[in-house]
Each structure stands twice: as structure tokens, then as C-alpha cells.
C-alpha positions in Angstrom: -110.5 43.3 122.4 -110.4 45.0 126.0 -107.3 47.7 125.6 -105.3 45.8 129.2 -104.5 49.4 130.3 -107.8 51.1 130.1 -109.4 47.2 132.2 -106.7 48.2 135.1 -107.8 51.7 135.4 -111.4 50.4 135.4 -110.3 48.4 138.2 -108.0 50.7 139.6 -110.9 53.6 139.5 -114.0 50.7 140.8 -111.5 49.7 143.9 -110.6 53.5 144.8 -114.7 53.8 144.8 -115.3 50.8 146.9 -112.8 52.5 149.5 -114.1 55.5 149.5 -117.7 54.4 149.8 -117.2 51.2 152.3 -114.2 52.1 154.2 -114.9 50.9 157.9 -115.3 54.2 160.3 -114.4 56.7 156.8 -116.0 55.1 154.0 -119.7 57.1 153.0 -121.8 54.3 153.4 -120.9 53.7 157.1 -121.1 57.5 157.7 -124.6 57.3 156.5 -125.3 54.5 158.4 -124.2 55.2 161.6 -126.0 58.8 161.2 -129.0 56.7 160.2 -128.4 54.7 163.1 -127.8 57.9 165.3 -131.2 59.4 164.2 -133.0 57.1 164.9 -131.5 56.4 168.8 -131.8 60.3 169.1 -136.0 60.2 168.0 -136.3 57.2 170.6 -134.2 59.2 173.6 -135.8 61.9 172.9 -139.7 59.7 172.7 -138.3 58.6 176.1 -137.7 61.9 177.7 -141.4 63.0 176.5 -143.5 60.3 177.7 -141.5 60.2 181.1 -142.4 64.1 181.6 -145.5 64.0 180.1 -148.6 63.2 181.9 -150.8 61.9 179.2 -148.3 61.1 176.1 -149.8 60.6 172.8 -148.8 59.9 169.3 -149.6 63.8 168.8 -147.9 64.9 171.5 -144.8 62.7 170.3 -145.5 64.7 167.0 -145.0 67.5 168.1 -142.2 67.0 170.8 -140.5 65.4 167.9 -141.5 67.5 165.0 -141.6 64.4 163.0 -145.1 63.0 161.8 -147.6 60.7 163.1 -146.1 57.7 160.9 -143.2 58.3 161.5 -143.9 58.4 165.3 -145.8 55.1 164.5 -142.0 53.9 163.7 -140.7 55.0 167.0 -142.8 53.5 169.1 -142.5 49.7 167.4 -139.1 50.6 168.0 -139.3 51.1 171.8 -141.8 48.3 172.0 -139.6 46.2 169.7 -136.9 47.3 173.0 -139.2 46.4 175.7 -138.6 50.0 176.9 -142.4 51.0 175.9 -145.8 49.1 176.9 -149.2 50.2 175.5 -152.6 50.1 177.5 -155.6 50.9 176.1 -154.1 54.4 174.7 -152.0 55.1 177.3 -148.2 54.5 177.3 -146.3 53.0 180.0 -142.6 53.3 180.3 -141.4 49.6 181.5 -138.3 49.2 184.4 -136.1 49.4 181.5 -137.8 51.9 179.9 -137.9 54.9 183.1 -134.1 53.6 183.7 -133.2 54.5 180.1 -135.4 58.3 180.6 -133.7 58.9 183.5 -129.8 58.3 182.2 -131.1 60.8 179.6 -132.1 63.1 181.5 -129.0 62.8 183.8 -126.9 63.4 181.2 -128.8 66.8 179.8 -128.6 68.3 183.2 -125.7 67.6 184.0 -123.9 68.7 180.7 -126.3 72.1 181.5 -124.3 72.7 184.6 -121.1 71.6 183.2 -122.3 75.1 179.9 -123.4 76.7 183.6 -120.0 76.3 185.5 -117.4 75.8 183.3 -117.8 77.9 180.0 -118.9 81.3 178.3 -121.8 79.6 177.0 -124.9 82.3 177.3 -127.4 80.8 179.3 -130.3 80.6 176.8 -128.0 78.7 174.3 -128.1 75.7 177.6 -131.2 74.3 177.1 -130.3 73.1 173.4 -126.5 73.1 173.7 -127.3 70.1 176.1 -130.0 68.5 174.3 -127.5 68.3 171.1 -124.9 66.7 173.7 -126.7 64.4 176.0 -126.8 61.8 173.3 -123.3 62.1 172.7 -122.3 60.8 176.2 -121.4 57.6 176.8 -122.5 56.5 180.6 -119.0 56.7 181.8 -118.7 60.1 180.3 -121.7 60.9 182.3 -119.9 59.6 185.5 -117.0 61.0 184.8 -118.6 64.4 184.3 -120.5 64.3 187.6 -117.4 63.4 189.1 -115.8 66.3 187.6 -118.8 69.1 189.2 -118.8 67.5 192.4 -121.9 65.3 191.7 -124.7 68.3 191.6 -127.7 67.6 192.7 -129.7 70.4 190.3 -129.0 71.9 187.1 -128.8 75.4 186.2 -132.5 75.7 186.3 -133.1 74.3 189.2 -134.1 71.1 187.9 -133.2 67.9 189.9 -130.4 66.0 188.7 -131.3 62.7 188.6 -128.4 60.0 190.5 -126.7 57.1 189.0 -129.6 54.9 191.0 -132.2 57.2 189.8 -133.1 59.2 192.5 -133.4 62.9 192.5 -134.3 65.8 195.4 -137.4 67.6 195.1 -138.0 71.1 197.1 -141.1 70.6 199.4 -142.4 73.5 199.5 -141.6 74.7 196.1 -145.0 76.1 194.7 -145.7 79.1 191.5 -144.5 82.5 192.0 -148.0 83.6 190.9 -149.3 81.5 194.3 -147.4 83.7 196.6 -149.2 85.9 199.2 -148.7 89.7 198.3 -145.9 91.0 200.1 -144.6 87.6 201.3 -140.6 87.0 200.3 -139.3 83.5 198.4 -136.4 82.7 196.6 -136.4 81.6 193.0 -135.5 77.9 193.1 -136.1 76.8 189.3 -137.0 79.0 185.8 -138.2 76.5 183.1 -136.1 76.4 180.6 -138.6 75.4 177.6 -139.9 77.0 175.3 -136.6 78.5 175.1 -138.7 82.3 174.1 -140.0 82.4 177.6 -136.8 81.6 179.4 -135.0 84.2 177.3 -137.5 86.8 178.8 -136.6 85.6 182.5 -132.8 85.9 181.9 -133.9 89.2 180.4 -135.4 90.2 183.3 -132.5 89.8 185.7 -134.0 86.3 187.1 -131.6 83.6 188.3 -131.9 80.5 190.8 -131.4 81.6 194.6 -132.8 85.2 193.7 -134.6 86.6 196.9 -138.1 88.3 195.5 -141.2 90.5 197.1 -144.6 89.7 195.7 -146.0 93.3 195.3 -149.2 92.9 192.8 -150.8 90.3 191.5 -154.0 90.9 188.4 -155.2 89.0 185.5 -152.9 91.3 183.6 -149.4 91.5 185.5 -147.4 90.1 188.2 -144.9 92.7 190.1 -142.3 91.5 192.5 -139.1 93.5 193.3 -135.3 92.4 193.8 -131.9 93.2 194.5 -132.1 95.0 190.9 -135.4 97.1 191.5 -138.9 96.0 190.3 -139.9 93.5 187.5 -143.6 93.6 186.0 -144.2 90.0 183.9 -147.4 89.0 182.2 -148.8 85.9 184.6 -148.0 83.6 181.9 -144.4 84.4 182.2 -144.8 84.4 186.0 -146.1 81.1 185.7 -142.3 79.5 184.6 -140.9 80.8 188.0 -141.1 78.4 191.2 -140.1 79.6 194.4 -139.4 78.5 197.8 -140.6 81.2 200.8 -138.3 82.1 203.3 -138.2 83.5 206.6 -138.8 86.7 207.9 -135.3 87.4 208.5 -133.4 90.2 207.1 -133.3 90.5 203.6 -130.1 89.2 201.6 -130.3 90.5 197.9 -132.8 93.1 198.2 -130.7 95.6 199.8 -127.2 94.7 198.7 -126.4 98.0 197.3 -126.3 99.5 194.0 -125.0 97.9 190.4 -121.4 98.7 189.4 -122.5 100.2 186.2 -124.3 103.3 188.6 -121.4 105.0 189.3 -120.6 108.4 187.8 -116.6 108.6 186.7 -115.2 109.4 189.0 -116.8 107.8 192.1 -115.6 104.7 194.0 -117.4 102.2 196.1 -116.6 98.8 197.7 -117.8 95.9 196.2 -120.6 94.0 197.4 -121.0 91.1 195.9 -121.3 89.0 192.3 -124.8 87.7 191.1 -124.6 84.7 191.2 -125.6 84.7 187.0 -121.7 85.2 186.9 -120.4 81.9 186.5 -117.7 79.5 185.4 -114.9 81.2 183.9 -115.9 84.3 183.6 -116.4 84.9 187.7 -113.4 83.1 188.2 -111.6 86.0 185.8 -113.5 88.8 187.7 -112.5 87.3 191.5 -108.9 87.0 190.1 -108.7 91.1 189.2 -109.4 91.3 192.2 -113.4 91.8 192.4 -114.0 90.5 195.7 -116.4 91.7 198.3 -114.9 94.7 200.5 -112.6 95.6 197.6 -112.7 99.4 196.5 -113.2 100.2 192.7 -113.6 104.0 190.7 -115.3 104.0 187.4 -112.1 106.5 185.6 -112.8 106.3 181.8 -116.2 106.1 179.6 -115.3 104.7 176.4 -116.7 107.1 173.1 -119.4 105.0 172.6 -120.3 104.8 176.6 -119.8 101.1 177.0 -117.4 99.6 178.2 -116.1 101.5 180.8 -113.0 101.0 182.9 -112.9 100.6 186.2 -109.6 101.1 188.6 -109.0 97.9 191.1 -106.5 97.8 193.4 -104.0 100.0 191.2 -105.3 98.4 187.6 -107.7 99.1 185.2 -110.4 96.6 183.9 -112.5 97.5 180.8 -115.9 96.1 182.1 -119.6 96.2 179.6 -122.5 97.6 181.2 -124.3 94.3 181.4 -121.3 93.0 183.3 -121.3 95.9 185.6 -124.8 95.9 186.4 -124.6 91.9 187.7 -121.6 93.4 190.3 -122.9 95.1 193.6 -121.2 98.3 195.6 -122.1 99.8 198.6 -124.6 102.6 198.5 -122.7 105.1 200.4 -118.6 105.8 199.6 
């Protein structure tokens, strides 16, 4: 015979399982479903995004873009078919109506969220690029909105990259062509770095490089590309040259090229008045700097060199502000005292 007590904790211990396992929202299984579920919505987004850039998309390329296999990419695209969001001729792939909408609100909602990292937070630039593509699937559409609302509806990310609208549409510079096109000695501004792969774009923001940057094509061989700006020259292997688009601009007097010399510069000691801020200061952290009170025409002394030599404080407008050298070096002062 069944001892009553030990049947009721049987019971007791089976329903506390069920609980913990199928609880709506908490339980385990519906945890690994919806992150079943989420998977496989981020592999199509993501299949989306590809074939939409992509001039000639194929279940390799998917491969790879996905770093899942070719079955598996077999999967995904039955799945987008399955959607009507995918159409197949011959061996090419065709987004459908649905399809390019559905790209597009994707893409929207990684750039955006880029300039959002851009704009409104400490994040280091070449953490964007992924921080974004970890987020975009995240947002809801009236996130998205609400979030354009919130920047002032942008109409490029932090790259330079259009933005695509609500509707779709997105603004394309004309004349935009490869740095590495340029006639020697001609000026252009830098009006998009690609972001991906994220190795190369670390070596641009290395380099000083940043949208709206004013540049002088000095030499161009098989083996390098040198250009100068504000900060002095830059020589980049052509295949790093070839992630920088530019815009020319007028023969008019140059902007950045002869703004003066980097805060970090100065001897203790010396004063100068400010400049300018790069414009790679952003969000939260120019907004701290322009409240001390680093604003152009504002004088400021380097006074004390920390043991180590970095950071260094600086005396503005009867205060002192510890500033690094990296930090320093993206604020401008006059040449002369």
C-alpha cells in the first residue's frame, strides 16, 4: 500500500516541477521557446538585411553572413518563402514588396539605435556596429518611432549611412565617390567609413577619421594612400582607403586643416584658447566638456602632469579638469598664445 504522505509529496514535488517548467512568461519551457522562436526571427532579419545589400545573394553567401550552414540556410529560406517575404528565380533571390519593407524596418532600426550609441552614450565607437546589430531586433516599430522622434528623425547614422524613413526612403550623397578616386591634391570631406568588418573600421577610428572630416589627397601608389588633416598626415594601405567615401568641396578656405594645434600639445605651463571639439566627441561626454566650460574662444593652461604623464589637468576659467591624452588631442587651441 502507497504510504498517503510520501503520494502528496509526489504530487506536491510533480506540480512544483510543472510550474517551474510551464509557467506562462517564467516557466523553462516557454523561455526556451520563445528564445527558439527569437533565433530563428533573428537568422531571417538578419537573411533579410543580406540579400537586400547584397548584389548577388547566395546560399553561401547567406552562410557565411550567418555563420550558420548551408542546411541550415536551406531552413531560412523555406521560412522566408513560407512568409512571402522571399521569391526564387532561377538562382537568384528576389526580395518581394513585403520582403524589401521588412529589410528596410531592419535596417532603420540598426541605424538609428547607432546614432542613438553615437549621441547619447559613452559607448566607443567600434563597439556600434554590433551593439546595434544585438538591439535592432529588440525594437518594436513604435520603439523605432519613438526613438527617431527622440534624435530629431536623423537622416544618417554615425557612419554616414542613410537612415532609411518610416516610408522607406533614404538620401544618397551624389557625388559621393572612393577616397582612393580623388585627384592628388584635390580637398573632400569624409561623408561615410564602413563600419564592417569591424577590424578595418577600428583602424579608421585609429587613425583619427570621423564623418565631416576635411582631407588633402597627397599620394596615391599600389602600396599607400597619403592624405593630411586637421591632425597632420595619415598613410593607409589602399585597401583601407577603399572603406572611406568622400564628398569634394570647394576651393574655399580650408575648415579643419588649419584649426590649430591639439590640447594635449601644450607644455605645462602654456595657455591657449580653445578652438574647437572634433566632432568624434559626442553625446554625453561633449555635452560634460562644453559644460566646464570648453567652448571655443575660452582660455585654458595645462598646470599639472600626473606621475605617470596621462592625464593631465588643465585650468578653465578658474577650475581644474583632469583630461587623458586621447581626450586632449580631439580638442583644438590656437597656435599662437
Amino acid at each position: 500500500m502507497v504510504n498517503p504522505l510520501f503520494a502528496l509529496l509526489v504530487a506536491a514535488a510533480i506540480t512544483a516541477l510543472s510550474v517551474i517548467i510551464f509557467t506562462p512568461e517564467r516557466g523553462f519551457f516557454w523561455k526556451w521557446q520563445h528564445t527558439r522562436e527569437m533565433s530563428e526571427r533573428v537568422l531571417r532579419e538578419d537573411a533579410l538585411k543580406h540579400i537586400y545589400h547584397a548584389k548577388n545573394a547566395s546560399v553561401t553567401s547567406l552562410a557565411g553572413a550567418l555563420s550558420i550552414s548551408t542546411n541550415e540556410v536551406a531552413d531560412v529560406i523555406e521560412g522566408l518563402q513560407s512568409l512571402e517575404l522571399l521569391e526564387i528565380e532561377g538562382v537568384d533571390f528576389k526580395l518581394t514588396s513585403d520582403g524589401r519593407d521588412y529589410a528596410l524596418q531592419i535596417i532603420r532600426a540598426h541605424r538609428l539605435y547607432e546614432r542613438y550609441l553615437a549621441e547619447e552614450t559613452g559607448y566607443d565607437e567600434v563597439n556600434w556596429h554590433e551593439r546595434a546589430h544585438q538591439l535592432e531586433h529588440e525594437l518594436s516599430p513604435e520603439d523605432v518611432e519613438a526613438l527617431a522622434q527622440k534624435l530629431g528623425n536623423p537622416t544618417h547614422d554615425p557612419h554616414g549611412d542613410p537612415i532609411p524613413t518610416a516610408d522607406g526612403k533614404m538620401i544618397y550623397a551624389k557625388t559621393r565617390t572612393e577616397l582612393t578616386s580623388l585627384n592628388l591634391d584635390a580637398r573632400a570631406r569624409i561623408v561615410h567609413l564602413e563600419d564592417e568588418p569591424e577590424a578595418i573600421y577600428a583602424q579608421l577610428v585609429a587613425e583619427g577619421l570621423h564623418i565631416g572630416q576635411e582631407i588633402r589627397l597627397l599620394e596615391v601608389t599600389p602600396l599607400r594612400i597619403r592624405f593630411e588633416t586637421g591632425q597632420g598626415e595619415h598613410l593607409l594601405a589602399p585597401i583601407l582607403a577603399a572603406n572611406i567615401s568622400v564628398i569634394p568641396v570647394s576651393e574655399e578656405p580650408e575648415k579643419e586643416l588649419a584649426v590649430g594645434l591639439p590640447l594635449s600639445s601644450l607644455e605645462i605651463g602654456e595657455e591657449r584658447e580653445v578652438v574647437a571639439l572634433s566632432p568624434r566627441i559626442r553625446g554625453a561626454e561633449r555635452r560634460r566638456l562644453m559644460d566646464l566650460g570648453l567652448l571655443p574662444g575660452t582660455v585654458i593652461g595645462a598646470e599639472i602632469e600626473s606621475a605617470a604623464g596621462d592625464p593631465v589637468a588643465y585650468r578653465v576659467r578658474g577650475a581644474l579638469i583632469a583630461l587623458r591624452k586621447e581626450q586632449a588631442a580631439l580638442i583644438s587651441v590656437s597656435a599662437e598664445a
